[in-house]
C-alpha positions as CSV (number, residue, x, y, z in Angstrom):
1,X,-6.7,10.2,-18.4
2,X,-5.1,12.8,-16.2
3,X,-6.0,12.9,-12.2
4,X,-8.6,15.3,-11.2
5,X,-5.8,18.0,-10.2
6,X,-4.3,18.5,-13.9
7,X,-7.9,20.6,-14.4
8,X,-5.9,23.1,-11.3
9,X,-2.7,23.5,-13.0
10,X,-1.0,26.0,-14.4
11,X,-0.7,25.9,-18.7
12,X,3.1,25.5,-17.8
13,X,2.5,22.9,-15.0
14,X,0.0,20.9,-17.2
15,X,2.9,20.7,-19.7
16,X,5.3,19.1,-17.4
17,X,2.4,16.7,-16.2
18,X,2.2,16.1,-19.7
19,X,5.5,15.0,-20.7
20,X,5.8,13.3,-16.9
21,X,2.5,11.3,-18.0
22,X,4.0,10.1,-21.0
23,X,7.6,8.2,-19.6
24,X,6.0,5.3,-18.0
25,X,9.5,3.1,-17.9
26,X,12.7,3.2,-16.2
27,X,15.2,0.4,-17.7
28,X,18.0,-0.7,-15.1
29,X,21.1,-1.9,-17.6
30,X,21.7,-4.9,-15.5
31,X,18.9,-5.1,-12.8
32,X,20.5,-8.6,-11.5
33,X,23.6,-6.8,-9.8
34,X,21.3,-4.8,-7.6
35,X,19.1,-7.7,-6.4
36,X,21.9,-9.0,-3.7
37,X,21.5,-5.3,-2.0
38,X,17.7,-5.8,-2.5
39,X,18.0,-9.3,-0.2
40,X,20.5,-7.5,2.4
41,X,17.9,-4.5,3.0
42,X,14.8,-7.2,3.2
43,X,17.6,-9.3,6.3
44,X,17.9,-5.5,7.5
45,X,14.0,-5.0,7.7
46,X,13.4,-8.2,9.0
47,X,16.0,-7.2,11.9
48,X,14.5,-4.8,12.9
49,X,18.0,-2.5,13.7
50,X,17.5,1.0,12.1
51,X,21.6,1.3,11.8
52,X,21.4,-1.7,9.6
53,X,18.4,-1.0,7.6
54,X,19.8,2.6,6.8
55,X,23.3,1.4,5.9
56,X,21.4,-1.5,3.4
57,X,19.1,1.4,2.4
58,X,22.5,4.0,1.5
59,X,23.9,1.3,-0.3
60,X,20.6,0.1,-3.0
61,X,19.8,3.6,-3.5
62,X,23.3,4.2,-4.3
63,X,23.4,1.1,-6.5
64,X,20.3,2.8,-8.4
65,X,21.8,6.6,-8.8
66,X,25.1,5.1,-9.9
67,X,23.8,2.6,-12.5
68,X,21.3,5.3,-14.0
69,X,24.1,8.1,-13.8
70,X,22.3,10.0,-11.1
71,X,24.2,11.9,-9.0
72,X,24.3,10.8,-5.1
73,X,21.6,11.5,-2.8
74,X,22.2,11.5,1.1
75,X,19.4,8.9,2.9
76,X,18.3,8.8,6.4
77,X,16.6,6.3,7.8
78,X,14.1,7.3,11.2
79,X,12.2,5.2,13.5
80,X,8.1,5.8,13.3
81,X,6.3,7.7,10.8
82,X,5.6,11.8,11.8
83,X,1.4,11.6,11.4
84,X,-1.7,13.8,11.4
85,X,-5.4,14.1,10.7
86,X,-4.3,13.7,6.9
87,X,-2.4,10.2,7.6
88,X,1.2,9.2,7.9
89,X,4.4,10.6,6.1
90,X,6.4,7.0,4.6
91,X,9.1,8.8,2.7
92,X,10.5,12.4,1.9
93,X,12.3,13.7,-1.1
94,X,14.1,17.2,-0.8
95,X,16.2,19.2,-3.3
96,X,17.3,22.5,-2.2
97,X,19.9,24.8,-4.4
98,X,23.4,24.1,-3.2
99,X,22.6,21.1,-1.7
100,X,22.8,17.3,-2.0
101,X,19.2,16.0,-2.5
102,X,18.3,14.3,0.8
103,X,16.0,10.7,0.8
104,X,14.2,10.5,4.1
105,X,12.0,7.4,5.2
106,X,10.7,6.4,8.4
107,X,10.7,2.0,8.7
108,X,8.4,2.0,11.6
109,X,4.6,2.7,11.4
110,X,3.6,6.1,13.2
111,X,1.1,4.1,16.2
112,X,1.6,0.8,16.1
113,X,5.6,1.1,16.1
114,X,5.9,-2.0,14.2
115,X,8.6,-2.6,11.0
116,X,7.1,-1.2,7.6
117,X,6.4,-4.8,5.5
118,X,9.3,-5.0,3.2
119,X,7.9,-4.2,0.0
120,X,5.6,-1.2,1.1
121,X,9.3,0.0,2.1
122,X,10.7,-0.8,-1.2
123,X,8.5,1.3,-2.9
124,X,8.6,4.2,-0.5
125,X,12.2,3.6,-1.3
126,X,12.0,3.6,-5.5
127,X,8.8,6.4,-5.0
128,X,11.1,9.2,-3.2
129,X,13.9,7.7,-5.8
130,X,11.6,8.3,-8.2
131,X,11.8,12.1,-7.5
132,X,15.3,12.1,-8.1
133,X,14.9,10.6,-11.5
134,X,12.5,13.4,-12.3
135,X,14.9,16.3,-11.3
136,X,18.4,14.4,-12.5
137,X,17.7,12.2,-15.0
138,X,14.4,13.5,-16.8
139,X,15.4,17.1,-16.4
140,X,11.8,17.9,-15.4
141,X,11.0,21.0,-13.8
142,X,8.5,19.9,-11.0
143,X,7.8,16.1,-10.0
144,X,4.6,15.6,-10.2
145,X,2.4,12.3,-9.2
146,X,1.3,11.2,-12.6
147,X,-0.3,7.9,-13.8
148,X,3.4,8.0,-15.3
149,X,5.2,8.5,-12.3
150,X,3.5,5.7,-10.6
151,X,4.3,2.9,-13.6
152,X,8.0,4.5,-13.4
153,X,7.9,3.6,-9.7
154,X,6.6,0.0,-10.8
155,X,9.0,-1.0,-13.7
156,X,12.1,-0.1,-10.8
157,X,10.0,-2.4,-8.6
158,X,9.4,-5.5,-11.1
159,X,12.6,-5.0,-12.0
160,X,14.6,-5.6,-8.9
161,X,11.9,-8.1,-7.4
162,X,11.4,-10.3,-10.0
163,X,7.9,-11.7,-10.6
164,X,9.0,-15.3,-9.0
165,X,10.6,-13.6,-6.1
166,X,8.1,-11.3,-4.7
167,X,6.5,-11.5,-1.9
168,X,3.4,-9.7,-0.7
169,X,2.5,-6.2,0.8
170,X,3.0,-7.1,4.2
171,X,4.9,-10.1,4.3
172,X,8.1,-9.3,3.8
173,X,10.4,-11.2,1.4
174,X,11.0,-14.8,2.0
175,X,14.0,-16.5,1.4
176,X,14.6,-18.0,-2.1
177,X,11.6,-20.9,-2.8
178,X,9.3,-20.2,-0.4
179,X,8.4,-16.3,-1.7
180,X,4.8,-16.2,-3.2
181,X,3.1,-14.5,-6.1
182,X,2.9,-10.7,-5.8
183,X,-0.1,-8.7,-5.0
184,X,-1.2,-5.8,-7.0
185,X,-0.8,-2.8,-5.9
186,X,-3.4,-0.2,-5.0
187,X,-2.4,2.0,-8.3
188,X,-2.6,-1.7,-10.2
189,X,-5.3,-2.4,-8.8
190,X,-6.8,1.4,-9.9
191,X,-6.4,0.3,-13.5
192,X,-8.3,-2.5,-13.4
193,X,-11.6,-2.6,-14.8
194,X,-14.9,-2.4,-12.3
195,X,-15.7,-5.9,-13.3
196,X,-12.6,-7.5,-12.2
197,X,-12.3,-5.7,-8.9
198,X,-15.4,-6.6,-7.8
199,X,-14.1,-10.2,-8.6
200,X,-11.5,-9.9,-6.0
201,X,-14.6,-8.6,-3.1
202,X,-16.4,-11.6,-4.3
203,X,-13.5,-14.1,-3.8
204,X,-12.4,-12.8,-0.4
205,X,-14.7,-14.3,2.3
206,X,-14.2,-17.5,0.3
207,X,-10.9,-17.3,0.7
208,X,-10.8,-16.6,4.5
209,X,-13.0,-19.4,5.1
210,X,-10.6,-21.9,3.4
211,X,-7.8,-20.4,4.8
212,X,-9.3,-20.9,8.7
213,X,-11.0,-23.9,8.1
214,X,-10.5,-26.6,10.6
215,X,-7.9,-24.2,12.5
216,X,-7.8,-24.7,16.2
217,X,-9.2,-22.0,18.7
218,X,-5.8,-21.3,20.4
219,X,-4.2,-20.6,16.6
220,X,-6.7,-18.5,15.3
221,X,-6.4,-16.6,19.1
222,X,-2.7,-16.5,18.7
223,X,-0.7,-13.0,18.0
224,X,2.5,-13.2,16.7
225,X,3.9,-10.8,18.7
226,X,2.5,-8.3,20.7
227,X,1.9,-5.5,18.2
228,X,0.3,-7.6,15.5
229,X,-3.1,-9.4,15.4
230,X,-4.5,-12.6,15.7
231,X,-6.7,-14.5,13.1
232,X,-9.4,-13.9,14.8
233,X,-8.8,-10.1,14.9
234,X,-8.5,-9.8,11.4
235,X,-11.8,-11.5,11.0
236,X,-13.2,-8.8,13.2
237,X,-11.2,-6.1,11.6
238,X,-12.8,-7.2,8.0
239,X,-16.3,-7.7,9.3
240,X,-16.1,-3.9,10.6
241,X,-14.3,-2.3,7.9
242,X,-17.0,-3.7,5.7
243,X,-19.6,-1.9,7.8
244,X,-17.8,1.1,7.6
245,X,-17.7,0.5,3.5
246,X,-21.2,0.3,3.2
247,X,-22.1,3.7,5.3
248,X,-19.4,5.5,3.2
249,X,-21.3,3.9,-0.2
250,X,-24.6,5.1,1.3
251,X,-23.4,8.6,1.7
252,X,-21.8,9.0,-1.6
253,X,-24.9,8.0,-3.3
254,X,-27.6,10.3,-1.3
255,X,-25.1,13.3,-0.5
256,X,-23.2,15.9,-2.7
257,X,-19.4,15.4,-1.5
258,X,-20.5,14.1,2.2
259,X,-17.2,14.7,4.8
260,X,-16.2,11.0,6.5
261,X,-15.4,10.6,9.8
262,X,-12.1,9.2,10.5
263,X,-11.9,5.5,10.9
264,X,-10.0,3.8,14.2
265,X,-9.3,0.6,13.8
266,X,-6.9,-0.1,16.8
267,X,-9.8,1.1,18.7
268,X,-12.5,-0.9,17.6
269,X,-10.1,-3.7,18.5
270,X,-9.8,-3.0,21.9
271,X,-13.6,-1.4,22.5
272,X,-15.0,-4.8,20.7
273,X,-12.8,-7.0,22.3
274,X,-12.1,-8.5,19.2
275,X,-9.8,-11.6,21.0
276,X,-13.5,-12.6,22.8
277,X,-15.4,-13.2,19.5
278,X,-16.0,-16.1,17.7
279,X,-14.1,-16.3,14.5
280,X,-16.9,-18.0,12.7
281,X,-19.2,-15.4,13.4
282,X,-17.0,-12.8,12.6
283,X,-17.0,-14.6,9.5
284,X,-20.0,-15.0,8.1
285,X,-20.9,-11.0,9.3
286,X,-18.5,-10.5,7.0
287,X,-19.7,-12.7,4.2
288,X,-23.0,-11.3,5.0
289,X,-22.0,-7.7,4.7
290,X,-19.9,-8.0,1.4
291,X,-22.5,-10.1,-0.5
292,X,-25.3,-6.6,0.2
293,X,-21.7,-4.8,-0.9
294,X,-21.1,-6.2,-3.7
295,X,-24.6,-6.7,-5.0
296,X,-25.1,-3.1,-4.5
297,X,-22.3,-1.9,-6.7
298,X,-22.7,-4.1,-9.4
299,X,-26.4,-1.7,-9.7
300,X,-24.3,1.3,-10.0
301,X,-24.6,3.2,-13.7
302,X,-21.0,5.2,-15.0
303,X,-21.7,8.3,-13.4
304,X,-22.8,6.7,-9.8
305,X,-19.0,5.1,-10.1
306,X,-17.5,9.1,-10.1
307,X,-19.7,10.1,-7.1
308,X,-17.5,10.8,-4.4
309,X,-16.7,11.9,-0.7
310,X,-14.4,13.6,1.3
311,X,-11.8,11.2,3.0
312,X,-10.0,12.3,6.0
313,X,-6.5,10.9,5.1
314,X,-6.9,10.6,1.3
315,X,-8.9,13.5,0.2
316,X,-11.7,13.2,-2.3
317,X,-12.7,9.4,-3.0
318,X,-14.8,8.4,-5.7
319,X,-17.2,5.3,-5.5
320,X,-14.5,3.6,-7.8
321,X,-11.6,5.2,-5.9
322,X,-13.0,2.8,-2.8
323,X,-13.9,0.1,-4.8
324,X,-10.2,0.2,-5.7
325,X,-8.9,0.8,-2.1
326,X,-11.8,-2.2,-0.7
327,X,-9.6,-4.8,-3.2
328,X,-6.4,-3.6,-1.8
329,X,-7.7,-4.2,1.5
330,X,-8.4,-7.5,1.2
331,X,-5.4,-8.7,0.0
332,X,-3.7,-7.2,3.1
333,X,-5.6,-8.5,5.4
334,X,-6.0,-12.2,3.5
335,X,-2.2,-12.3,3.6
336,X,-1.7,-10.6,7.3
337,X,-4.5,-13.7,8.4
338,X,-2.5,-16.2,6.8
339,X,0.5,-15.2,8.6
340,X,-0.8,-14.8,11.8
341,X,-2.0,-18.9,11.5
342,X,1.3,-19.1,10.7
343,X,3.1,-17.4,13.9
344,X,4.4,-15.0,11.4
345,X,4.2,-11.1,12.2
């Protein structure tokens, strides 16, 4: 089914979507050669040196045009994202007449100033590639974000971080044999049937319990560095983001397209003095909070699921649209918690 802005487009635009919709695979001949300048841009990352990471980023996007018989882009790599009421900008593609198509991305986030996790970067990386392919290799007039588009983004990805390598949104890549399952992503995650996300909200404060159970205080306290949280913090984070959840649910389903206010979570960090509560509270608010969520939205008929509200960064949001982004959210935070017990940023 096409996104909600197909019904805007042009009859000519609503062709290209079309045909854009339809290519949802992007073979690499030998993705193997390419995964030795995936590893040296993970080491770059993890480093931390912008020099580094953009000369490892030149050189795997370089690998890509050259194997699919793209013509070269120029990259630049820049320190923190450029934001605004609407979010933060990852990556950039621009194709001007006369010019050599330019790859922009930005490997720190815009207020935090930490490093991007490696595999958001990755596919920031293979997403403004992905524009490329559209303009060089599918001769497409316009590149448009199409269900399409996004499994083309995914094949690249599965193919150069195979399934046994991967490691999650936010923890970077591993070295060989300690590199965990893979997470879906939050477009993986969209195609997923109702039934199975709610799944995921039902596992989650489950799964936080066994993860902190019988931790000392001083490890769940401890940060791993000074720009990343504590155990405890995420707790906190989860139990309040739930909060915020539910009032967003309870607009949808009493107003016509209600307007959200924009969320702060590095302020309800500092304001709550998260690092003073008790993780075990925090806890069970949170179990408390997602058992009414979940219970609630398994009540919800088919045309409940499409009501939707206005979200500051992300535009309209259906009820399912959250449900989507709420499973997302978990696994990031479940893996961020585990690696904060770990001393892990």
């Amino acid at each position: 089914m096409p996104f909600s802005y197909y019904a805007r487009l042009s009859r000519a635009q609503q062709a290209i979507y079309r045909k854009s919709d339809e290519i949802t695979d992007i073979r690499l001949p030998r993705p193997e050669d390419l995964h030795p300048l995936v590893d040296d841009l993970a080491a770059a990352l993890a480093s931390e040196d912008r020099t580094h990471t953009q000369e490892t980023t030149t050189r795997l996007i370089l690998g890509l045009c050259k194997v699919l018989g793209l013509p070269a882009v120029r990259v630049e790599v820049l320190a923190a994202r450029p934001h605004a009421r609407w979010g933060e900008l990852h990556g950039l593609y621009t194709a001007e007449r006369g010019r050599t198509p330019k790859i922009q991305l930005w490997m720190r986030t815009a207020k935090q100033r930490r490093v991007v996790a490696f595999r958001t970067y990755l596919r920031t990386l293979l997403h403004e590639v992905g524009h490329h392919i559209d303009y060089a290799l599918l001769r497409l007039r316009d590149s448009m974000h199409t269900e399409g588009f996004y499994k083309r983004e995914s094949s690249l990805f599965h193919q150069l971080v195979p399934a046994a390598d991967r490691g999650s949104s936010e923890g970077g890549v591993a070295p060989f044999g300690e590199r965990t399952t893979a997470m879906p992503t939050i477009e993986e995650y969209a195609r997923q049937p109702v039934a199975e996300r709610l799944g995921r909200l039902e596992r989650t404060a489950d799964e936080l319990g066994a993860a902190v159970k019988g931790q000392r205080e001083g490890v769940l306290l401890r940060r791993p560095d000074a720009k990343n949280w504590a155990a405890t913090e995420v707790l906190c984070h989860l139990r309040d983001t739930e909060e915020a959840f539910q009032a967003r649910f309870d607009m949808i389903a009493s107003m016509d397209d209600p307007k959200f206010a924009p969320a702060n979570p590095d302020r309800w960090a500092e304001e709550r003095q998260y690092l003073r509560n008790d993780a075990g509270e925090a806890l069970a608010a949170f179990r408390r909070r997602r058992a009414e969520n979940v219970a609630a939205l398994k009540k919800l008929t088919p045309e409940q699921w499409k009501r939707a509200g206005i979200h500051p960064a992300r535009g309209r949001m259906s009820a399912d649209d959250f449900l989507t982004l709420m499973a997302w959210h978990d696994d990031n935070h479940l893996d961020q918690l585990k690696r904060a017990l770990d001393g892990r940023a």
